[in-house]
MIZA-326930 format. One record per residue (C-alpha): x, y, z. Coordinates in steps of 0.1 Angstrom, whole numbers, padded with zeros to 4 digits, always signed. Layout:
BEGIN
XYZ ...
This chain:
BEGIN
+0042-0078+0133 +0040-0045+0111 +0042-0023+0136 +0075-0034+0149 +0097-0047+0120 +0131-0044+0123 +0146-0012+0109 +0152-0029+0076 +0121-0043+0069 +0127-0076+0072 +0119-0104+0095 +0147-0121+0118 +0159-0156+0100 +0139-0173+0133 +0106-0152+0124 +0081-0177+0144 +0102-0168+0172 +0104-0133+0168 +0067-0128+0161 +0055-0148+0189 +0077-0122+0215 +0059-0094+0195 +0029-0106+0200 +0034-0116+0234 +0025-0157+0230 +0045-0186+0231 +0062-0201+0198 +0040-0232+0202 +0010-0207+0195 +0022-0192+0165 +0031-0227+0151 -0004-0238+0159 -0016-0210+0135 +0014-0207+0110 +0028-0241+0100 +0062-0225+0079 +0084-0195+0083 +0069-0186+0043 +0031-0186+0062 +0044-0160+0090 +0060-0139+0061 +0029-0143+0042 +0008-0129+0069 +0024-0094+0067 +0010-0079+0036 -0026-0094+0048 -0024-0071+0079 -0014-0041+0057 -0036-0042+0029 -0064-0049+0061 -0048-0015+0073 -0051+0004+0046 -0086-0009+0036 -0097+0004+0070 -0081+0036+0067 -0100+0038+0026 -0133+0029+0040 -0133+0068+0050 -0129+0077+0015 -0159+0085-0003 -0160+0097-0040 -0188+0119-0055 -0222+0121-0040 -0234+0149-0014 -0208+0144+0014 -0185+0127-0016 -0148+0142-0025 -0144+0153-0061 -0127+0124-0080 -0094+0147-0080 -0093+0152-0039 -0105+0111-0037 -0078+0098-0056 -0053+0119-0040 -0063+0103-0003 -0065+0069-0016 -0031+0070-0028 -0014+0088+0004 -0032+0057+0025 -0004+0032+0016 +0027+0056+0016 +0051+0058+0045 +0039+0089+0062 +0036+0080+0096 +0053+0057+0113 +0032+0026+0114 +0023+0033+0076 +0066+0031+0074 +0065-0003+0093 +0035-0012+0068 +0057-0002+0037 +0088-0020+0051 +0069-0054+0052 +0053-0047+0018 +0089-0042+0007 +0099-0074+0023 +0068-0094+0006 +0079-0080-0026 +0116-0091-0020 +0105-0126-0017 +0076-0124-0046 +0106-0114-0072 +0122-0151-0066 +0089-0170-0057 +0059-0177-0077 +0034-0183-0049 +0047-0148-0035 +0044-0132-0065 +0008-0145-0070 -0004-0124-0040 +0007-0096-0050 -0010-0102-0086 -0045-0105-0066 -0039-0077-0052 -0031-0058-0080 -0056-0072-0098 -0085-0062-0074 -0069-0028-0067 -0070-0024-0106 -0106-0030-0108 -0112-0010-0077 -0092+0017-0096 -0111+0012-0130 -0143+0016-0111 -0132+0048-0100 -0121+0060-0131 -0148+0057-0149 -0173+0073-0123 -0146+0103-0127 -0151+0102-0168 -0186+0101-0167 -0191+0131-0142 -0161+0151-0167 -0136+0148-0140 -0113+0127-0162 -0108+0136-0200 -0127+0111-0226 -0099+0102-0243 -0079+0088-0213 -0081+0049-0209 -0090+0037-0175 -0073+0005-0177 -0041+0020-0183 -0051+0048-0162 -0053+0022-0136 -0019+0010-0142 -0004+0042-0135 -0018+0051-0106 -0006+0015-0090 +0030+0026-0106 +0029+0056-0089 +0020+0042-0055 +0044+0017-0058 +0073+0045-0070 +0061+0072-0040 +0061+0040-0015 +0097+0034-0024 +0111+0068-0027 +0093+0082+0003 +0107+0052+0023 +0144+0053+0012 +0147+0090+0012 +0154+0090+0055 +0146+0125+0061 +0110+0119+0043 +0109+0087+0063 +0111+0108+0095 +0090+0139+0085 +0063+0120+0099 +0037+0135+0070 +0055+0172+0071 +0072+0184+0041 +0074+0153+0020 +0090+0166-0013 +0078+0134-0028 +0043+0142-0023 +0052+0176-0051 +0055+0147-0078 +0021+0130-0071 +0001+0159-0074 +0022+0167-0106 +0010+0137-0118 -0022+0140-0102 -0024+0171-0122 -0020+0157-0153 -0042+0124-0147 -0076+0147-0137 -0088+0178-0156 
C-alpha cells in the first residue's frame, strides 16, 4: 500500500478496492481483515513506522562497533525522510495519516503514541550522548527530544514538496545542509 500510493499521497475514495488490486486479493479479503475505509487508512503509518524500525535496527550508538552519538543521530533521522523512492511513498502516506489526524481525534491519537515512544526513544539517546560528553550539560533532553521530532517532521515535508529533492533519489538533497546545521548545533 506504501509502496504504490498515488502520486499525491493519498488513497483513492474506494481504498478497500484499490488496496486489494495492490495487493493482488479480492475485496472480500481485505474486508475480512479491515472492517472500514478509516481501518485501511489506519494501516499505512503501521507499515512505515514497521519500515523504518527495520531500517533503525542497524543503528547502533556508542560501544565498540557503536556510532558516536553525533553520526547515530544523523542516520536515525535520514531513516524516515523521503530519499528514496519507497521512503517518498512512506512519507506520502505519513502525510496522508497526518491530513486525517488534524480533523480526527482517534487519528491524531496514533500519532501522539508514536510521538510519545519516539520521544522516549529519543530521551534515551540523549542522555547516553550527555553522559559520554557528546551533548553539552546544560541542554535539556526532553526538549532536545522535541526538536529533533520537529526537525524530522520539517525535513520530511520540505524534502517531499521540493520535486527536484523528491527525485534526487538521496543525491544532492540541499535540505539535508540544514539538518546537519542543526545537527551541528544540537551535538558538541
Amino acid at each position: 500500500m506504501v509502496d504504490r500510493g498515488d502520486a499525491r499521497g493519498l488513497l483513492p475514495r474506494r481504498r478497500r478496492a484499490w488496496f486489494a488490486a495492490e495487493a493482488g486479493c479480492s475485496v472480500g479479503a481485505v474486508q475480512r481483515y479491515f472492517r472500514t475505509k478509516d481501518e485501511v487508512l489506519h494501516f499505512g503509518p503501521l507499515c512505515v513506522v514497521e519500515s523504518a524500525r527495520r531500517r533503525l535496527d542497524g543503528i547502533r550508538l556508542g560501544g565498540p562497533d557503536g556510532m558516536t552519538f553525533a553520526d547515530a543521530l544523523r542516520a536515525t533521522i535520514l531513516q524516515p525522510l523521503p530519499l528514496d523512492s519507497a521512503r517518498l511513498g512512506e512519507a506520502r502516506a505519513w502525510a496522508a495519516f497526518y491530513a486525517r489526524a488534524a480533523v480526527r481525534p482517534d487519528f491524531g491519537e496514533v500519532i501522539a503514541e508514536l510521538h510519545k515512544e519516539a520521544l522516549g526513544n529519543l530521551d534515551q539517546a540523549l542522555r547516553y550522548a550527555r553522559g559520554t560528553g557528546e551533548v553539552g550539560l546544560k541542554q535539556d533532553p526532553e526538549a532536545l527530544a522535541c526538536l529533533i521530532l520537529a526537525i524530522i517532521d520539517g525535513l520530511m515535508w520540505a524534502i517531499m514538496l521540493d520535486p527536484a529533492a523528491a527525485a534526487s533519489n538521496g543525491e544532492a538533497v540541499p535540505q539535508l545542509a540544514a539538518l546537519d546545521a542543526a545537527l551541528g548545533l544540537i551535538t558538541r
